[in-house]
C-alpha positions as CSV (number, residue, x, y, z in Angstrom):
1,X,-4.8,82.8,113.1
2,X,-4.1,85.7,110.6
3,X,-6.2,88.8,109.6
4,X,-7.2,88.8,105.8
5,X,-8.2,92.0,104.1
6,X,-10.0,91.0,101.1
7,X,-11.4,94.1,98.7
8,X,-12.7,92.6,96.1
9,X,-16.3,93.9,94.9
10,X,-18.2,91.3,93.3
11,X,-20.3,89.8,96.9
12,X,-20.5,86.3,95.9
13,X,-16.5,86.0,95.1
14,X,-15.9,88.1,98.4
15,X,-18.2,85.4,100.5
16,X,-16.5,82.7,98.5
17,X,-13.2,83.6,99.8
18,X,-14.2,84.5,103.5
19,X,-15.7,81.0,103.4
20,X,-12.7,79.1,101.9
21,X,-10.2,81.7,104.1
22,X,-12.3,81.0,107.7
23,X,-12.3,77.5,106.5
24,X,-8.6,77.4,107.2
25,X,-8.6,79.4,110.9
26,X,-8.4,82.9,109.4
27,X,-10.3,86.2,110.2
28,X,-11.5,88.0,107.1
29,X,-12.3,91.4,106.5
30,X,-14.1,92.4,103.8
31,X,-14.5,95.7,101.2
32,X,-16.1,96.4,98.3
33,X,-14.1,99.4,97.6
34,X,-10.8,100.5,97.5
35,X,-12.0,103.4,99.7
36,X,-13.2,101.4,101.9
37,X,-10.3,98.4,101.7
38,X,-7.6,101.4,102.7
39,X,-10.0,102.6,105.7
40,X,-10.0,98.5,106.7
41,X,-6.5,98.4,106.4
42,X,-5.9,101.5,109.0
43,X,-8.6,100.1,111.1
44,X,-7.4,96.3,111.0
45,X,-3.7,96.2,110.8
46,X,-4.0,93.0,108.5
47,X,-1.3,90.1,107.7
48,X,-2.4,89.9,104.4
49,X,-4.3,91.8,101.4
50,X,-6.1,90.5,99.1
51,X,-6.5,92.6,96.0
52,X,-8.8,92.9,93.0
53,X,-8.0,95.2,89.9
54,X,-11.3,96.1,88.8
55,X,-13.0,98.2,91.4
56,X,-15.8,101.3,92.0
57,X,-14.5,104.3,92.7
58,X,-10.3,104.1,93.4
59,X,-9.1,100.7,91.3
60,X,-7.0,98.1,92.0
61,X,-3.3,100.0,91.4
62,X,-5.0,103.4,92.5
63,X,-6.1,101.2,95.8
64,X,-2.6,99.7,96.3
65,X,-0.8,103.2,95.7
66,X,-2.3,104.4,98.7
67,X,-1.6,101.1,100.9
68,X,2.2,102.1,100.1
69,X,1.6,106.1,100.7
70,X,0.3,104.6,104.3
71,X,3.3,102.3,104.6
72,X,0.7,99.3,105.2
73,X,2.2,97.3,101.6
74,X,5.4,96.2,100.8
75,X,5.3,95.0,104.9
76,X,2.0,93.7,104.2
77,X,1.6,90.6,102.0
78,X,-0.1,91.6,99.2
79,X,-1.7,88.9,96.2
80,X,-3.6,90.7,93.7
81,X,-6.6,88.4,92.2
82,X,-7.6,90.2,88.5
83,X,-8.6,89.0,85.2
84,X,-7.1,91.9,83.9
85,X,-3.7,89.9,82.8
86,X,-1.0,92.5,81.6
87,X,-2.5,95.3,83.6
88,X,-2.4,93.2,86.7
89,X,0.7,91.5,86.3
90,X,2.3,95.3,85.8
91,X,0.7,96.3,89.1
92,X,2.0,92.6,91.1
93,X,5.4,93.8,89.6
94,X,5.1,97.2,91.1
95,X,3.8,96.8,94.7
96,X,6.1,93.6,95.0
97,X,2.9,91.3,94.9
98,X,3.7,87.7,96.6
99,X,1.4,86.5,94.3
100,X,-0.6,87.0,91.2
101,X,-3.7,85.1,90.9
102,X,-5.9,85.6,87.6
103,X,-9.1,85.3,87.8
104,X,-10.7,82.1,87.2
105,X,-8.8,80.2,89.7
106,X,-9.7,77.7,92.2
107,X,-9.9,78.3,96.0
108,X,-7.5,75.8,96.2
109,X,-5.2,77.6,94.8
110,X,-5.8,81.2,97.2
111,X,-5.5,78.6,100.2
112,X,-2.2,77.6,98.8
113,X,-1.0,81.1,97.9
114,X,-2.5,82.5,101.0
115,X,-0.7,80.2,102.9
116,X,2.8,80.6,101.1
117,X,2.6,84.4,101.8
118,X,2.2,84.3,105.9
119,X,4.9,81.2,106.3
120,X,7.4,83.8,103.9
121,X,6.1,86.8,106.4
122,X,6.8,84.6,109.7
123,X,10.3,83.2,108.5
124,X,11.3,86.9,107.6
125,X,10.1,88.5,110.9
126,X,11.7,85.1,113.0
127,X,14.9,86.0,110.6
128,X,14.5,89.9,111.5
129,X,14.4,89.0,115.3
130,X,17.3,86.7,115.1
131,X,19.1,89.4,113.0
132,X,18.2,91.6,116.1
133,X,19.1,89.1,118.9
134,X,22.4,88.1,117.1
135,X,23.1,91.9,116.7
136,X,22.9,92.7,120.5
137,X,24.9,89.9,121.3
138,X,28.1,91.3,119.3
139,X,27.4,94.6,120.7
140,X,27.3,93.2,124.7
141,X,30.3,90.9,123.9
């Protein structure tokens, strides 16, 4: 089971997603701010964020600068969900988003994306251990 941070301020989309997310065996965290998304990110260590563009008081790429000052994105998935097309596509380009979602889209397809992220995050931390393992090996032999 994974930990999803979803900051996204509009309620009904954020209960939408929890629904469609817990649906699938995940734990959801939700924020309405950016503020408040970068607090729940210290506070929950997630394996994913979920990101929306258009947000009260820090926005979507203000919101995701500080993730990086904090270290918690590029080794956190990140997927940013916007209608704001070139804006957001500039910002998924920046923060090395695994995926860019505009806004309509179906659940289906969050499920889908969610789900591509975290199997890429597990095959690259079983690929770092392996690295590790192999690593130690040459060194003892």
């Amino acid at each position: 089971m994974s930990r999803i941070l979803v900051i996204e301020d509009q309620k009904l989309l954020s209960q939408l997603y929890r629904s469609a997310l817990a649906t699938a065996n995940h734990t959801v965290v939700l924020a309405y701010t950016g503020e408040d998304g970068v607090a729940e990110a210290l506070r929950e260590k997630p394996d994913l964020v979920i990101l929306d563009m258009n947000l009260p008081g820090i926005v979507g790429d203000e919101t995701a600068t500080a993730l990086e000052k904090l270290g918690i994105i590029p080794q956190t998935p990140l997927i940013i969900a916007s209608a704001q097309g070139e804006e957001a596509r500039h910002v998924a380009d920046r923060f090395r988003a695994v995926a860019l979602l505009p806004k309509p889209f179906h659940l289906n397809t969050l499920l889908a994306e969610v789900e591509k992220a975290l199997s890429l995050t597990a095959w690259k931390q079983s690929s770092l251990v392996d690295s590790a393992l192999s690593a130690e090996i040459s060194v003892d032999a």
